[in-house]
C-alpha positions in Angstrom: 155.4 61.1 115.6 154.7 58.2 113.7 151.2 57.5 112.2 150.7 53.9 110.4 147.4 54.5 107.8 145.0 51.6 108.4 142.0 50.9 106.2 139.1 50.2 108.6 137.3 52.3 111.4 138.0 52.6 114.7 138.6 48.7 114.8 142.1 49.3 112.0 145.5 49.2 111.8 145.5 52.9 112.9 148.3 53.3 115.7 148.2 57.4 115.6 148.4 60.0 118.3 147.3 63.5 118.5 149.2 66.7 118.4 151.6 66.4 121.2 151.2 69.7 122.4 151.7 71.7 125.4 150.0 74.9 124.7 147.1 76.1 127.0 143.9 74.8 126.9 141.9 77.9 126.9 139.5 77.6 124.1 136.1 76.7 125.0 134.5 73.7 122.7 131.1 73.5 122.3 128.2 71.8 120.0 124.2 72.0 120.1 123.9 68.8 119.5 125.2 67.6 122.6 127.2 68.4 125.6 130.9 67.6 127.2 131.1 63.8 128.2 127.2 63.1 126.2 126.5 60.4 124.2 127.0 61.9 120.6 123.8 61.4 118.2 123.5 58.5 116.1 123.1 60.9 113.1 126.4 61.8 113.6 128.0 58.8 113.4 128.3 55.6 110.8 125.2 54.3 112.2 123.1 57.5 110.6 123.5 59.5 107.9 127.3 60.5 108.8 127.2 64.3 109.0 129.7 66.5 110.9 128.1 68.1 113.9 128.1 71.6 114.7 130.7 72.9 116.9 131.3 76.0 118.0 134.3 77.7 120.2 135.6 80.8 122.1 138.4 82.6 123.3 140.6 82.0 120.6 143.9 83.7 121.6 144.1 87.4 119.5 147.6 86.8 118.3 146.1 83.4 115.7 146.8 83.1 112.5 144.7 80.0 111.7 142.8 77.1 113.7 142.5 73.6 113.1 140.5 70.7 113.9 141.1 67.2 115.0 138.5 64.6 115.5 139.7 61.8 117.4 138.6 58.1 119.2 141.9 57.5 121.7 139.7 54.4 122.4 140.5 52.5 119.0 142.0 48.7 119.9 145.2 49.7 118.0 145.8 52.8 119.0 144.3 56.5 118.5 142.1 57.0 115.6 141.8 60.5 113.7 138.2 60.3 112.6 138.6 64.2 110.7 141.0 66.7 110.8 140.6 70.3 109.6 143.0 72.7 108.7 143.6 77.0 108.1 140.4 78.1 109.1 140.3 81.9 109.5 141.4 82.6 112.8 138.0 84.7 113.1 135.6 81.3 112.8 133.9 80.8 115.5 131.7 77.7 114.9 131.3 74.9 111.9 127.8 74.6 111.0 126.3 70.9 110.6 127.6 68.8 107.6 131.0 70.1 106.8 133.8 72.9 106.3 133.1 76.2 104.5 134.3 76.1 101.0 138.3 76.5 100.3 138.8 75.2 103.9 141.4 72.1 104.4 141.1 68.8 105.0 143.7 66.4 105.2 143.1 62.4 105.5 141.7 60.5 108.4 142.8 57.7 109.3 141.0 55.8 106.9 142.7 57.0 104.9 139.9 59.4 103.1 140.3 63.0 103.1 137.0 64.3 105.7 134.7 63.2 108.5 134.2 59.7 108.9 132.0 59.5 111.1 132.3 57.9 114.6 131.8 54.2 114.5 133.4 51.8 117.7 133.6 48.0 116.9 132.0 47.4 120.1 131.7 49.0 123.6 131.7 52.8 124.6 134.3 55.0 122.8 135.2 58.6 123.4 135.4 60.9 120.5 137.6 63.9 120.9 136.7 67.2 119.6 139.7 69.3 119.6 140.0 72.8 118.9 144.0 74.6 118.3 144.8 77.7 117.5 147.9 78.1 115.3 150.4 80.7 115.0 149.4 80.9 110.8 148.2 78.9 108.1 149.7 75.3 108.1 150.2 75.9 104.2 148.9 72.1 103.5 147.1 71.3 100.6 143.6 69.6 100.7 144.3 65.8 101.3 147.5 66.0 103.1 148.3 63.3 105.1 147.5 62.6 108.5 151.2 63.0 109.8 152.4 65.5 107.8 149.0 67.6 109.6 149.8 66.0 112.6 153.1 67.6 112.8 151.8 70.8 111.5 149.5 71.5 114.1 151.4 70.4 116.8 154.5 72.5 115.2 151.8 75.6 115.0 149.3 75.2 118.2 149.7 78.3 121.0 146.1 77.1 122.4 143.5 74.1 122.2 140.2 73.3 123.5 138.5 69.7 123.6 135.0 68.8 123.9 134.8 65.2 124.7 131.5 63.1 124.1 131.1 59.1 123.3 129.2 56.7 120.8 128.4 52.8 121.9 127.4 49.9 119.5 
């Protein structure tokens, strides 16, 4: 998989893709602060103040050893662009609360090329931010600010089940 860095939002130079795996998708994605295929809330996004949302999730298969996170606009004129990605969460987690990662979690850049959430934010038109949920066989063993790729290729090397919620932002 090859992931170019670009510099700017969902408008960059960004020409990444997500995990390319074929595991199950039996984990159930969910947030309170909106629903599958909803318009996500402008706090959320560049346009407010550029928080995280809460997620939560279920049926995470017994046999994980760690779950990740990928937030992602497939939308993006040049290509898929990783807005956050998340990595070696206890396999026990069941939610992220509002505004970030518990401490000593993993985060590796965006494509931004910033390490965290940036927050959605569509040059123009409707975009569709993908909330992905996988469940890895262990720990991906990445340091905080990894690349994109190289946590790209983890996951997908790791992943025995995903979950998606799906919602958009327009400008």
């Amino acid at each position: 998989m090859t992931v170019l860095l670009g510099t700017a939002a969902c408008g960059g130079a960004e020409n990444g893709k997500e995990p390319a795996v074929t595991a199950p998708s039996s984990i159930t994605v969910t947030s309170p602060a909106f629903r599958d295929g909803e318009t996500i809330p402008r706090k959320y996004t560049c346009d407010g103040e550029g928080v995280p949302p809460p997620l939560a999730w279920k049926d995470i298969p017994a046999n994980a050893g760690a779950l990740a996170l990928v937030v992602d606009d497939p939308d993006a004129p040049r290509g898929t662009f990783t807005h956050w990605v998340v990595l070696d969460l206890e396999a026990t987690a069941a939610s992220l609360a509002e505004g970030g990662v518990p401490p000593g979690v993993k985060q590796a850049k965006n494509s931004g090329g910033k390490t965290g959430y940036y927050g959605p934010c569509p040059p123009s038109g409707t975009h569709h931010y993908r909330f992905t949920v996988y469940a890895l066989s262990g720990p991906t063993g990445l340091l905080d600010g990894a690349g994109l790729d190289d946590a790209l290729k983890a996951i997908d090397a790791k992943t025995i089940a995903r979950g998606r919620l799906t919602a958009q932002y327009s400008r």
